[in-house]
Backbone bond lengths (Angstrom), bond angles and torsions (degrees), N, CA, C in turn:
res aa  C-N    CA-C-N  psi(-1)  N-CA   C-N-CA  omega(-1)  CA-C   N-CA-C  phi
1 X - - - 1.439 - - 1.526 110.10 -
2 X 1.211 107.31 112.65 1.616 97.99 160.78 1.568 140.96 -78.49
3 X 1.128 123.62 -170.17 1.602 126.55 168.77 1.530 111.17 -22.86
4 X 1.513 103.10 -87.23 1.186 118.59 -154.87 1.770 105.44 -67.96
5 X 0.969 128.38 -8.37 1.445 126.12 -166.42 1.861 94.64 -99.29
6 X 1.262 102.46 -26.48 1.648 108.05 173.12 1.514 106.07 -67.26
7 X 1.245 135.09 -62.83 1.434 147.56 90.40 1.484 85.36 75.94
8 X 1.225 100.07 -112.46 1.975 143.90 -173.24 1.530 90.26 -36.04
9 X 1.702 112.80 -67.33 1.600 96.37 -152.76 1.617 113.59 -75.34
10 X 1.428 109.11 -27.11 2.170 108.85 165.34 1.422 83.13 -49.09
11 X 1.735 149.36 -92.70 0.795 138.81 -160.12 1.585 133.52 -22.34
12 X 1.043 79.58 -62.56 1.906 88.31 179.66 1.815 102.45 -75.95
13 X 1.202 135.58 -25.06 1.238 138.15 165.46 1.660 102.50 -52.22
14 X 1.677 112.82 -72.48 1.489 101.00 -168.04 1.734 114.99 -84.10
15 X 1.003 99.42 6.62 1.946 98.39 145.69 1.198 124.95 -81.98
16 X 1.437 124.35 -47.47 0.944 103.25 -166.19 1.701 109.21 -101.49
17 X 1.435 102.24 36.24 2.020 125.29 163.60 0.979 91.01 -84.09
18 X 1.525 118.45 -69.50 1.441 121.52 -150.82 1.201 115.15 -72.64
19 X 1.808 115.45 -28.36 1.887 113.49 144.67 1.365 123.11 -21.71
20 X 1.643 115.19 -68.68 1.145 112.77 -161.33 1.546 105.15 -91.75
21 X 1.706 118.01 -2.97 1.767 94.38 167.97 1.608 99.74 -73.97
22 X 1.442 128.71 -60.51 1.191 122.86 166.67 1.129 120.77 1.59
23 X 1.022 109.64 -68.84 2.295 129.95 172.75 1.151 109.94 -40.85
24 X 1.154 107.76 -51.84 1.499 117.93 -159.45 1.270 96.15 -82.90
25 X 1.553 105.83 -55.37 1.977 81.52 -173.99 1.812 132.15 -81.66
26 X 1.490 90.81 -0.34 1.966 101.17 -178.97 2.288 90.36 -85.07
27 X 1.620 120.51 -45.24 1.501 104.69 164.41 1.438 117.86 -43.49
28 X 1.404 129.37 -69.49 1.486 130.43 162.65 1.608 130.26 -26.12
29 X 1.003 100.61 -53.93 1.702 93.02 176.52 1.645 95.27 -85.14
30 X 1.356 156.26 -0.53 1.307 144.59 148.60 1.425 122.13 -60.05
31 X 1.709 95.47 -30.26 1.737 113.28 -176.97 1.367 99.45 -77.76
32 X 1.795 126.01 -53.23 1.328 121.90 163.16 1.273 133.16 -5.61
33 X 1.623 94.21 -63.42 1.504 132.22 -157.18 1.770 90.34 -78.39
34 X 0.600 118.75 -56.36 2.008 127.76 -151.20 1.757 76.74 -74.82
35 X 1.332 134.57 -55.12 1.871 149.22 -142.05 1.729 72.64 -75.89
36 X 1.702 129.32 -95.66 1.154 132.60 161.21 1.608 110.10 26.85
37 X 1.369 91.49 -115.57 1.730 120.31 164.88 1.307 93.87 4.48
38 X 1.737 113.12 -97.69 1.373 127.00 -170.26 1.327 126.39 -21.02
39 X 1.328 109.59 -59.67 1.520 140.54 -153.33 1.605 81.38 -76.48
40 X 1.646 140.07 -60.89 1.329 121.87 -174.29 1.413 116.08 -71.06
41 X 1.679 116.93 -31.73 1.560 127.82 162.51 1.295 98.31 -33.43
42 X 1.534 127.42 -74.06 1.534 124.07 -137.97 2.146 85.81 -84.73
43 X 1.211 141.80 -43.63 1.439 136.73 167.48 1.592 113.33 -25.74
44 X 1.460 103.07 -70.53 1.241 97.36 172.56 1.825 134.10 -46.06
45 X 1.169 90.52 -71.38 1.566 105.74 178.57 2.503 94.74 -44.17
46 X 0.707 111.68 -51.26 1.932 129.73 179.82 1.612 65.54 -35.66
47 X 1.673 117.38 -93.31 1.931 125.05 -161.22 1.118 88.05 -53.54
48 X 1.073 160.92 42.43 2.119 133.55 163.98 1.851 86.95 -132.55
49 X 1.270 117.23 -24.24 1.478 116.60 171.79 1.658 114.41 -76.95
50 X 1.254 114.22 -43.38 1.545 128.58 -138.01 2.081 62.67 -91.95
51 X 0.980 131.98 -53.58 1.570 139.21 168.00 1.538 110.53 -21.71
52 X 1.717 104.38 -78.57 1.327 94.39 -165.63 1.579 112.27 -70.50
53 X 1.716 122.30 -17.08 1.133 126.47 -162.46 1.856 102.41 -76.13
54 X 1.346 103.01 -32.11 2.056 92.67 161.53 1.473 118.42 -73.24
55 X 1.462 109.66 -31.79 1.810 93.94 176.03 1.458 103.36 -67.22
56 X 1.203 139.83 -16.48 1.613 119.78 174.77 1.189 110.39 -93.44
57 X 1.453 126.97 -14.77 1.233 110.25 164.56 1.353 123.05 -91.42
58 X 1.175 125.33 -7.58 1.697 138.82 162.68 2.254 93.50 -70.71
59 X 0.965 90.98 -47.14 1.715 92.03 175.58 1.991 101.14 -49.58
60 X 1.430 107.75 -66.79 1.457 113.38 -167.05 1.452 113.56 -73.32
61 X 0.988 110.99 4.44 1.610 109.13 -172.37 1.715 83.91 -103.15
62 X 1.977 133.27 -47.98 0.994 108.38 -141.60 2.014 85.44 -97.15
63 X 1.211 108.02 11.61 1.722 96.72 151.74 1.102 120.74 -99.14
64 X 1.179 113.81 3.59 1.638 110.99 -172.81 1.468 95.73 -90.86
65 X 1.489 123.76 -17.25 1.448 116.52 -167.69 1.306 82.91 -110.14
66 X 1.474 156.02 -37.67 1.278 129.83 163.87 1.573 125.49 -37.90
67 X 1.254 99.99 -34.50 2.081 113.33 -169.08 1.607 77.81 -64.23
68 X 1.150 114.86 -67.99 1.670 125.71 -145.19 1.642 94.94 -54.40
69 X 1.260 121.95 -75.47 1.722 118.08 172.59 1.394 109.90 -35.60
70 X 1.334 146.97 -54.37 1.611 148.27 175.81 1.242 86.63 -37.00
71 X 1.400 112.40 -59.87 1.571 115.78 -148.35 1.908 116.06 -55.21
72 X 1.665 91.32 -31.71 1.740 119.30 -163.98 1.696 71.65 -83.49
73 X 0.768 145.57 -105.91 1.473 148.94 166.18 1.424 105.35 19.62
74 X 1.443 129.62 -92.33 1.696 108.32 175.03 1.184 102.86 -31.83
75 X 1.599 147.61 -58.65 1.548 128.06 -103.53 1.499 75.85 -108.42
76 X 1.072 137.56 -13.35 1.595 136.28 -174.28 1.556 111.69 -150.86
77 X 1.312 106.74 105.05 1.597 106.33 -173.96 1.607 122.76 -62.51
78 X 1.976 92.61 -31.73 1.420 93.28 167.41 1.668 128.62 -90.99
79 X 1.507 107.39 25.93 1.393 106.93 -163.50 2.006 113.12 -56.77
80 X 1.104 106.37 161.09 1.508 95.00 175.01 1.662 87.06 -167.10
81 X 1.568 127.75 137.34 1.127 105.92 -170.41 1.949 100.65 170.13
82 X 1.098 127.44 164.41 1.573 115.07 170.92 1.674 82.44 -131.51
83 X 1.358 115.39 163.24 1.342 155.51 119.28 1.934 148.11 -116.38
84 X 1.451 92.87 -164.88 1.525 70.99 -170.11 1.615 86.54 -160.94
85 X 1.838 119.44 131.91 1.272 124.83 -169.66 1.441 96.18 -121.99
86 X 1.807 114.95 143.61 1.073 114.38 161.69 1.241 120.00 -131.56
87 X 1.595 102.08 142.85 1.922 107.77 -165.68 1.892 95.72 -120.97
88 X 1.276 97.71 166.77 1.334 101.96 175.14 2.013 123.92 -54.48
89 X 1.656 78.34 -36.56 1.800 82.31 166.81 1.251 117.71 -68.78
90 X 1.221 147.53 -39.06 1.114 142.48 153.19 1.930 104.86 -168.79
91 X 1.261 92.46 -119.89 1.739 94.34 -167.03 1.946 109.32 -129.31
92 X 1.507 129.01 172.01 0.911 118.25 139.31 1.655 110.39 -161.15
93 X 1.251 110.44 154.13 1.854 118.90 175.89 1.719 116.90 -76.95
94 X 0.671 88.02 170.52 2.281 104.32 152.20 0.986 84.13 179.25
95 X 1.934 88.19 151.48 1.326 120.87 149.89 1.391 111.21 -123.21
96 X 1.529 116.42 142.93 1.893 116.25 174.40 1.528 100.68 -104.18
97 X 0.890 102.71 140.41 1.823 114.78 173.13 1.689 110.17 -143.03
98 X 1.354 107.02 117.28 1.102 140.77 -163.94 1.404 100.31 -87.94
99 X 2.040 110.47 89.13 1.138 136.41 153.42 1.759 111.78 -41.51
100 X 0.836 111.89 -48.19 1.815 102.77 -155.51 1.501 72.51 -172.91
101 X 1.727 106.39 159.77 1.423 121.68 176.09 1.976 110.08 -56.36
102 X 1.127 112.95 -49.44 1.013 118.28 159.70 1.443 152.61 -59.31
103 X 1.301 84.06 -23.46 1.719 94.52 168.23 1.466 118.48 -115.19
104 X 1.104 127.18 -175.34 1.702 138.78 177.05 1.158 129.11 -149.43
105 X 1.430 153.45 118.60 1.283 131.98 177.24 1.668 106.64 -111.79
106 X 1.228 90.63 131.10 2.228 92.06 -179.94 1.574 98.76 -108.46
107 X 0.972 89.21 146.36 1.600 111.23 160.10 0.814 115.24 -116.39
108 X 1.595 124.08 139.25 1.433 122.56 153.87 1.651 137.11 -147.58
109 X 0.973 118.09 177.11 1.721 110.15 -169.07 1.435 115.83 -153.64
110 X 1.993 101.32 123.78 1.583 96.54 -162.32 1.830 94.03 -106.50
111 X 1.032 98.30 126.77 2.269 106.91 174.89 1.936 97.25 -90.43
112 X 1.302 107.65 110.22 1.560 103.72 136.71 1.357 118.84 -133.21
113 X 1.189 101.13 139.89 1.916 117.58 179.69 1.738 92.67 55.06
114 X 1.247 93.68 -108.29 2.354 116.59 -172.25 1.489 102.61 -74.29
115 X 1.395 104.27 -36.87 1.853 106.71 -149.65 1.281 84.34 -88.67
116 X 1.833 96.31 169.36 1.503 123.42 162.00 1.195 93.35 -177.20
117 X 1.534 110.50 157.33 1.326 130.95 -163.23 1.635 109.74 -156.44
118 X 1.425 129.12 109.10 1.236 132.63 177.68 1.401 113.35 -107.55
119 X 1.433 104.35 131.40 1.658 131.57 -172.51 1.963 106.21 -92.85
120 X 1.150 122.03 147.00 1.364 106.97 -173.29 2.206 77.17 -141.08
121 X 1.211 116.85 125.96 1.161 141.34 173.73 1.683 119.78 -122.35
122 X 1.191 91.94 133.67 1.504 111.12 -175.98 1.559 106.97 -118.07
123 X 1.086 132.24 136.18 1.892 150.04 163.85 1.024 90.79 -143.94
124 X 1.652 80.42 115.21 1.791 109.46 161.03 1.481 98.69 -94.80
125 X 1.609 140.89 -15.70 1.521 101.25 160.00 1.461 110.88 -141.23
126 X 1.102 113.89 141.96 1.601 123.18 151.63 1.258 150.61 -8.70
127 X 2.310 82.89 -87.44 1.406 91.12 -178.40 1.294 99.84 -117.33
128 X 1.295 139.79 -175.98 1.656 112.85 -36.38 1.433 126.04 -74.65
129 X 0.940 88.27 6.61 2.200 107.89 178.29 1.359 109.45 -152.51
130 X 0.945 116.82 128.17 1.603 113.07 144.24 1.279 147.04 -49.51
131 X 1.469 105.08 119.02 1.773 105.71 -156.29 1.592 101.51 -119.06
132 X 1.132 124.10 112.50 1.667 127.87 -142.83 2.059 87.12 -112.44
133 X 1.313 114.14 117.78 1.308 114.98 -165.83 1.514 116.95 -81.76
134 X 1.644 111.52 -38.57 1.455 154.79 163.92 1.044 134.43 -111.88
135 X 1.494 119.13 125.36 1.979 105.34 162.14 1.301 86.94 -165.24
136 X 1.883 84.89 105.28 1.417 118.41 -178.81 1.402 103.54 -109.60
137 X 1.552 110.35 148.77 1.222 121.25 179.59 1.581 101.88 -84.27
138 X 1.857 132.34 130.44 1.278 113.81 -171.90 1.724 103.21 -98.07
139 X 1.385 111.38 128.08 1.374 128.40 169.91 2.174 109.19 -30.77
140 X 1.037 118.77 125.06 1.221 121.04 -170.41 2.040 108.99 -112.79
């Protein structure tokens, strides 16, 4: 073998190195890219859960204060009155307002974290049970 043929193959050796660092580093920053992506993919969707999981508990908190007013409701036919309960999930109000002796309308409103959600309920009767006509969620 002479010179120049020694020459050629270092040549063609550190080309075709610097081929495969090339390779290697344009795969890597694709892996970046795809690793990236994910990692804010799966963040978001984490906040769009941790999201819907307060509107149901702003939901269960503002029935839990509906049950509780019904409840003031059997135990007093003439009850009429607001309160306000607090749970570790967060909080919620009612108020009863005494439509007609016979009837009642409650309101109420459940707070967790951002969310809240207010219920507007109607009973048209009393006694001997409570007969609940509506329980609409009110548009916010």
């Amino acid at each position: 073998m002479d010179y120049y043929e020694l020459d050629m193959n270092k040549k063609l050796q550190l080309q075709s190195g610097f081929s495969l660092l090339l390779a290697v580093m344009f795969l890597s920053a694709i892996g970046l890219i795809v690793a990236l992506t994910l990692s804010l993919n799966s963040q978001s969707t984490l906040l769009s859960y941790h999201a819907r999981d307060d509107v149901w508990r702003a939901r269960w908190l503002a029935t839990a204060c509906a049950e509780y007013a019904l409840q003031q409701i059997s135990m007093s036919t003439t009850y009429t009155g607001n309160s306000s309960l607090t749970f570790d999930s967060g909080s919620c109000t009612y108020v009863v307002d005494n439509s007609t002796p016979a009837q009642r309308h409650v309101q109420t409103t459940g707070v967790s974290d951002n969310s809240f959600i207010e219920f507007s309920i109607d009973v048209s009767q009393i006694s001997p049970r409570i007969v609940i006509d509506t329980w609409d969620v009110v548009a916010n």
